[in-house]
C-alpha positions in Angstrom: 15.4 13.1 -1.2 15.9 12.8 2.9 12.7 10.1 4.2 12.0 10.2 7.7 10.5 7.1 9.5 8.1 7.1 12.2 7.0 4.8 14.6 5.1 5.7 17.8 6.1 3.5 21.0 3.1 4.3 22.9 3.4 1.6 25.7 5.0 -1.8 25.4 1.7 -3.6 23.7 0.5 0.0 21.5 2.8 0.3 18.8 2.1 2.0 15.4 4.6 2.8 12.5 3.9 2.9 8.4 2.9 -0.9 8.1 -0.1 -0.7 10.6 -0.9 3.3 9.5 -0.9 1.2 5.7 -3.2 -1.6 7.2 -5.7 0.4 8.2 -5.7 2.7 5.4 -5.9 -0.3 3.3 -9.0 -1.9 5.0 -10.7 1.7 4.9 -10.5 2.1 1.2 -11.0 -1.7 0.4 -13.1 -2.8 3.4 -11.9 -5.9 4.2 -8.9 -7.3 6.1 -7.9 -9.8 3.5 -8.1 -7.6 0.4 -5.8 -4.8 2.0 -3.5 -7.6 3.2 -3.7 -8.5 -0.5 -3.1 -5.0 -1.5 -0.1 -4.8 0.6 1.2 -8.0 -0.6 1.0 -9.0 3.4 -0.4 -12.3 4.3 -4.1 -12.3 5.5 -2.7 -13.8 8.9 -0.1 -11.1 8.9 -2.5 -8.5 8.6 -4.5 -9.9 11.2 -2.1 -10.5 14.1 -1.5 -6.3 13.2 -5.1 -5.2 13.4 -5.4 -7.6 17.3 -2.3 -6.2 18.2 -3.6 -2.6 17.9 -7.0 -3.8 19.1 -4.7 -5.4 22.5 -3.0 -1.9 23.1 -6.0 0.1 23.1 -7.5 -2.1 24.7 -10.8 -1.6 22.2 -11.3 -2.5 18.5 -9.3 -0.4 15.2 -11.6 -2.9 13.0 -15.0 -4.0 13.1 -15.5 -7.4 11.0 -18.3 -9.5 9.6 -19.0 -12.6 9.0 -18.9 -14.2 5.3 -22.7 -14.9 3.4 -24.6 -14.3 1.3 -23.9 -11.1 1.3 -20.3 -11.5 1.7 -18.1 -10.2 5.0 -16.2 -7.1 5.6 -14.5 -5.2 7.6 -14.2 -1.3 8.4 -12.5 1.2 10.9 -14.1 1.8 14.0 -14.2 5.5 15.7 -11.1 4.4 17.6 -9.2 2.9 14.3 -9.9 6.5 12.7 -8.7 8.2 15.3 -6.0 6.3 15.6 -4.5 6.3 12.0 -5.9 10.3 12.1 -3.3 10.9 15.0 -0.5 8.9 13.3 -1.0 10.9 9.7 -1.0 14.2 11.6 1.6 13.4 13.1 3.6 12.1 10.5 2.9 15.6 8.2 3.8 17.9 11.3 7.4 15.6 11.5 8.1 15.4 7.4 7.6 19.5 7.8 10.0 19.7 10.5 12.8 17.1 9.1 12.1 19.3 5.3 12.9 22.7 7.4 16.0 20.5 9.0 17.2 19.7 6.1 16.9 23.0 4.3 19.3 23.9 7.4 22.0 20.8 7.4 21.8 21.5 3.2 22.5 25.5 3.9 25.7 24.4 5.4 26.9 22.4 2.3 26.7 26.5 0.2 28.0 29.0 2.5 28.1 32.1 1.4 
């Protein structure tokens, strides 16, 4: 089965590619930064230096955190970290269609008829 790997180059500090796209998934469905590192099998200081260095090249926060407690921390997407991960994953479906048709023509040429 052809993959197809994607990584956006916005500017030199915005980068964003399958591990952050994971990340932020991760801390979405398990809010907190820790437990989707832990998910990921990524170290919590790991998945930290990924979530500031999207936060740096947008120059406004993917993650909103809180403080441990009593009731416990956390952490969730902000508006920008949804739209950010939003972008990626439509991107990333409009490029698997394209390399799928791309490959259904590179394959053609394998059974001429």
């Amino acid at each position: 089965m052809p993959g197809l790997f994607l990584r956006l180059d916005i500017s030199p500090t915005l980068k964003i590619g399958p591990g952050k796209a994971a990340l932020l998934e991760a801390i979405g469905q398990f809010g907190s930064i820790s437990a989707a590192g832990r998910h990921l099998k990524m170290s919590y200081a790991r998945a930290w230096k990924l979530v500031e260095e999207l936060n740096a090249g947008l120059g406004q926060p993917v993650v909103s955190t809180a403080s441990g407690g009593a009731r416990g921390g956390g952490a969730q997407l902000t508006q920008a970290g949804l739209a950010v991960l939003g972008a990626y994953r439509a991107l990333q479906s409009e490029c698997a269609a394209a390399a799928a048709r791309a490959t259904a023509r590179i394959t053609d040429l394998n059974n001429p008829d």
